[in-house]
C-alpha positions as CSV (number, residue, x, y, z in Angstrom):
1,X,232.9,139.7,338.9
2,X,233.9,142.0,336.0
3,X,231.8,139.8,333.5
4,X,228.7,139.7,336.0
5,X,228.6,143.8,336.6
6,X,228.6,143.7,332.4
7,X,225.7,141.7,332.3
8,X,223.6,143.3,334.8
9,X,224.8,147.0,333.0
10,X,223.6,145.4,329.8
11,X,220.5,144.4,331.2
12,X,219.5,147.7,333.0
13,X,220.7,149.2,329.3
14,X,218.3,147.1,327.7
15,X,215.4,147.9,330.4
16,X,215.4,151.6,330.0
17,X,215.1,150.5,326.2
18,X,212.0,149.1,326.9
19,X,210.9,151.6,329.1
20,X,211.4,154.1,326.5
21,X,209.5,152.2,323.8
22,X,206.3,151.4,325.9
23,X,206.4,155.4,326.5
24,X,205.8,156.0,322.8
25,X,203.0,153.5,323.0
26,X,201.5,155.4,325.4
27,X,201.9,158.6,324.1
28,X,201.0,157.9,320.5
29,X,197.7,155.8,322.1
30,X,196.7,159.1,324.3
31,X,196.8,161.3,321.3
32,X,195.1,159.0,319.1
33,X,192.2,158.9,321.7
34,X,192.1,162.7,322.4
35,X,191.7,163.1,318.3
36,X,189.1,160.7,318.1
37,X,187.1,161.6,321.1
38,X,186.7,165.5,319.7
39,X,185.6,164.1,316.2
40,X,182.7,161.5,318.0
41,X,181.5,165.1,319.5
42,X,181.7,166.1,315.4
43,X,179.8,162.9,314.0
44,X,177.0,163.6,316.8
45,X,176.3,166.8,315.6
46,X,176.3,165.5,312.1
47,X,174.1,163.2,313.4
48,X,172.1,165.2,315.0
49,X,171.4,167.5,312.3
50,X,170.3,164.8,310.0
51,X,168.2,163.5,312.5
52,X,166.4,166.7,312.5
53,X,165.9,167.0,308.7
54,X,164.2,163.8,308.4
55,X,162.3,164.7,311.3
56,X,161.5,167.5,309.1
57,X,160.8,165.2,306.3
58,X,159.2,162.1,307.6
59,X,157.8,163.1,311.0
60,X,158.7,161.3,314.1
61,X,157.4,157.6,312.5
62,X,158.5,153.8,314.3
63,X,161.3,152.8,311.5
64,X,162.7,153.5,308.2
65,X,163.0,150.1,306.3
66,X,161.4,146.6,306.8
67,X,163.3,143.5,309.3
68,X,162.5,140.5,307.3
69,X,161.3,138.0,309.9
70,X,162.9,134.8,308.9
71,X,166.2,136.8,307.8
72,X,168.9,136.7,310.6
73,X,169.9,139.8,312.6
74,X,173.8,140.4,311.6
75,X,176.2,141.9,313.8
76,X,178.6,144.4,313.1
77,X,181.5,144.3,315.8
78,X,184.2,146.3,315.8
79,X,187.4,144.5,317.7
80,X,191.2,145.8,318.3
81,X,193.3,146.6,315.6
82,X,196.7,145.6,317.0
83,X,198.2,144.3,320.0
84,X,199.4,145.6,323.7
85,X,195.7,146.2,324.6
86,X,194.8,143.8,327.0
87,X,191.9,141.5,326.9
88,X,189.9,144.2,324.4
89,X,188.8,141.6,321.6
90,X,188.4,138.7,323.7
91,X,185.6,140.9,325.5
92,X,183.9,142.1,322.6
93,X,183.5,138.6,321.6
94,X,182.5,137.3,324.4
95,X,179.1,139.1,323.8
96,X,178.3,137.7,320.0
97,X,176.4,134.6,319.7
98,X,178.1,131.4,317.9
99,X,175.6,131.7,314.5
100,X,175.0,135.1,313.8
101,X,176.2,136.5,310.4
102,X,179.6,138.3,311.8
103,X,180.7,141.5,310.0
104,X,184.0,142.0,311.9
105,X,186.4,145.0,312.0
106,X,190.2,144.6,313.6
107,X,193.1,142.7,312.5
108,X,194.2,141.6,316.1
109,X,190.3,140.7,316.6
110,X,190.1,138.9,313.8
111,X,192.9,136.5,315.1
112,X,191.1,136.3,318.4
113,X,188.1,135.2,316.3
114,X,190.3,132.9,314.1
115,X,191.2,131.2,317.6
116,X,187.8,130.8,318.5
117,X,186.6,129.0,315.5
118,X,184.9,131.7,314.5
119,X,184.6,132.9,311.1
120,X,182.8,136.2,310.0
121,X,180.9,136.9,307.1
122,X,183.1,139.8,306.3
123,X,185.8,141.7,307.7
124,X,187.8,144.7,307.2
125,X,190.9,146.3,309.1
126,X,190.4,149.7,311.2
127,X,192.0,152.5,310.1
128,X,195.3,153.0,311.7
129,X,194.1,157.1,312.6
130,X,190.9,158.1,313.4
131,X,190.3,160.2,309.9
132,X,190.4,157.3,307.9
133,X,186.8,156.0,309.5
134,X,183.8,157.6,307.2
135,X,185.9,155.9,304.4
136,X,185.5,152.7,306.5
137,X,182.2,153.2,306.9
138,X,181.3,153.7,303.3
139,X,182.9,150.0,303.1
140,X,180.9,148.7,305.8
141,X,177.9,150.1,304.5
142,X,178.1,148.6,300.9
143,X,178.9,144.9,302.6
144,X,175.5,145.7,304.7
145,X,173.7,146.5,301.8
146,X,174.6,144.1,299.6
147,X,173.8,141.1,302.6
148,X,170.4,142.4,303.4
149,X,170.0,142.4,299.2
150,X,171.1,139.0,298.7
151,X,168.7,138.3,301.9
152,X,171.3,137.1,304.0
153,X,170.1,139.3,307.0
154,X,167.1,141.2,307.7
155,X,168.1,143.5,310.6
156,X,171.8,144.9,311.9
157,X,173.3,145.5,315.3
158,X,176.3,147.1,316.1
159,X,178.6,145.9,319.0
160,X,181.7,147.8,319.8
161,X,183.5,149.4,323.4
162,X,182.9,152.5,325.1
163,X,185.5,153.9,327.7
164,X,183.6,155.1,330.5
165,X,184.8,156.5,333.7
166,X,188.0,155.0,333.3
167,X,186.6,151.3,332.5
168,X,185.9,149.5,329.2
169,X,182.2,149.2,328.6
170,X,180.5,146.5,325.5
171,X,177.7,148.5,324.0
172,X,175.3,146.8,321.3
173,X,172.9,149.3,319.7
174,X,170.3,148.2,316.6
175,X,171.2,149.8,313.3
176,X,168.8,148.9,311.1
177,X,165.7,149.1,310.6
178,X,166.3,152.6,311.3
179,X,165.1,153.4,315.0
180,X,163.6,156.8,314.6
181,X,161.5,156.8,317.7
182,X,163.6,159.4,319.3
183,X,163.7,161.9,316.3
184,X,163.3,165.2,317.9
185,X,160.1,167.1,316.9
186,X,159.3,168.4,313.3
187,X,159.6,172.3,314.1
188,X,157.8,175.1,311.7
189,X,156.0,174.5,308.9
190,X,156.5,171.8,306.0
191,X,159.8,171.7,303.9
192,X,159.9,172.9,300.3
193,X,162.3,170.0,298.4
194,X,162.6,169.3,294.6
195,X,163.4,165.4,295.0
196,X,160.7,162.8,295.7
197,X,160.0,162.1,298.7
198,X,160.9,158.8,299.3
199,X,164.2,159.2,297.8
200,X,164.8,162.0,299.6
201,X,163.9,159.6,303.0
202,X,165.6,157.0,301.9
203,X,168.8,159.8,300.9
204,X,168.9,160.9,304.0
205,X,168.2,157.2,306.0
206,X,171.7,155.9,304.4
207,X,173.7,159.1,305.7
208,X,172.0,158.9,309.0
209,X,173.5,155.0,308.7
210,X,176.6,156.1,307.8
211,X,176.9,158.5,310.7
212,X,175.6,155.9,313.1
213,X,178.3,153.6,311.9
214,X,181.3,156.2,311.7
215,X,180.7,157.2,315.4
216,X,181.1,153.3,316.4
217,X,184.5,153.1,314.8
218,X,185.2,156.1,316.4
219,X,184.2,154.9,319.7
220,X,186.0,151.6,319.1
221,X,189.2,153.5,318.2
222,X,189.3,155.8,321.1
223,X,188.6,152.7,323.5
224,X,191.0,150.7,321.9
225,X,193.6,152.8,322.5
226,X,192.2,154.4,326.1
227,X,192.8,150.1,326.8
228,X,196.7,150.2,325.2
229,X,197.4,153.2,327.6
230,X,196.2,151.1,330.4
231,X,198.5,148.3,329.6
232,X,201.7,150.5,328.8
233,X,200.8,152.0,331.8
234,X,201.0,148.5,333.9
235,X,203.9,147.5,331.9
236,X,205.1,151.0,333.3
237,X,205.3,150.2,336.5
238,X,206.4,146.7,336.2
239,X,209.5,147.7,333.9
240,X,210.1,150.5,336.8
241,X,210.0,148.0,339.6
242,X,212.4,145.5,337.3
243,X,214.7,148.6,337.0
244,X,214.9,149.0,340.9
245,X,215.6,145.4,341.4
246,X,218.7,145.7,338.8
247,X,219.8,148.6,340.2
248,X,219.9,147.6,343.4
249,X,221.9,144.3,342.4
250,X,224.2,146.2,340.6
251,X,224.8,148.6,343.4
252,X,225.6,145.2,345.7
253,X,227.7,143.7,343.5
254,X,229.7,147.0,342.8
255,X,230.4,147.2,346.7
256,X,230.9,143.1,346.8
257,X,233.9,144.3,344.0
258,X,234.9,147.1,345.9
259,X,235.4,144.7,348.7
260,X,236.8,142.3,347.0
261,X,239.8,144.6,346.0
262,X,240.1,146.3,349.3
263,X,240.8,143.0,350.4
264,X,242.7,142.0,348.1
265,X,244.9,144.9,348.4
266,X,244.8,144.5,352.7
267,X,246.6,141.0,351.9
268,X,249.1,141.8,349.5
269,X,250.6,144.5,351.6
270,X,250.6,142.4,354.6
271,X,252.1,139.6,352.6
272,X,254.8,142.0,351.6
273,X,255.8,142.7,355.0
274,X,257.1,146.3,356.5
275,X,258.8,148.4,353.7
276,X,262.4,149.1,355.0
């Protein structure tokens, strides 16, 4: 009896462990997607505002660069980084088709990938926090560059998830050629600049890419982490109702002891007989 109310001890011991752990998790992921939801509100602006200088520059024209038609279109996807977030990869590649040239960002998505046969062009890890993703996206951006030069694609889409309303949500937006259709009207009169023109277009275009690219990861890292507060939070409850169970054993074999030794105790006196 002794040796059983140890183990069941041990093993409540060891579940409040765990319980304590997965609250990190959860904490860590909740701050991590605060952060990086304030800075998407920061790249739009910065996107925004670029968006208006080549508006100011270029007009509101179709495109900015050429889609070679018998060049694939590649797709940037952006997968989970690590572990303990649910199905998040495995939905994000659910969406890509089997022969498109794959630029793939996650570790833990690239293992999903690996599992599917599926091999990507390229692939890089996300940033571990949120400030580390323009640096990303200066890497992402030379890989693109130097595929579309070597003619290994002619167009780019971006695939990553969105957390809306409380629910992941697959998004897939066209990068390049640069849709400028909804550039916001050219406002006052013509700019004054000292560059060229065209390299001032094509100045602007990349940064405008750049931007474009930096809020995906940015997006990808807040819903990554919105989906491992989800799953802490399941494996929340579950280690709370695994808690109750053990504590309720314990509590029934502490009173089966308890028993046990009042009994023990009834027969030994009445074995003893009547003190005289």
């Amino acid at each position: 009896m002794t040796a059983r109310l140890a183990d069941i001890t041990a093993r409540i011991e060891g579940i409040r462990q765990l319980g304590a752990v997965v609250n990190a998790m959860k904490g860590i992921a909740s701050a991590r997607a605060h952060v990086a939801r304030d800075q998407v509100t920061a790249v739009d602006s910065y996107a925004a505002t670029l968006a208006a200088a080549m508006a100011q520059v270029i007009g509101a024209q179709a495109q900015v660069g050429t889609e070679t038609a018998d060049t694939p279109t590649g797709l940037l996807v952006f997968c989970a980084e690590q572990g303990f977030a649910g199905a998040f990869s495995e939905r994000v590649l659910d969406t890509i088709p089997a022969d498109a040239p794959l630029f793939l960002i996650g570790t833990r998505g690239l293992s999903v990938a690996a599992s599917r046969d599926i091999t990507p062009d390229w692939h890089a890890a996300l940033p571990s926090h949120s400030t580390g993703m323009p640096k990303l996206a200066e890497a992402i951006t030379t890989a693109i560059f130097a595929a579309m030069a070597k003619g290994d694609i002619g167009s780019l889409d971006v695939i990553h998830t969105s957390w809306e309303a409380g629910r992941p949500s697959v998004a897939q937006q066209t990068l390049l050629p640069l849709d400028l259709s909804a550039l916001p009207a050219p406002t006052g009169a013509d700019v004054l600049t000292q560059l060229p023109r065209t390299a001032l277009i094509e100045g602007l275009s990349q940064d405008y890419l750049h931007a474009l690219i930096t809020r995906a990861a940015l997006h990808a890292f807040a819903a990554e982490n919105e989906a491992r507060m989800q799953a802490m939070t399941a494996a929340g409850h579950q280690i709370e109702d695994e808690l109750a169970v053990f504590e309720a054993r314990l509590r029934h074999v502490r009173q089966s002891a308890i028993t046990a030794e009042i009994i023990e105790l009834g027969t030994g006196a009445a074995a003893a007989g009547p003190a005289r």
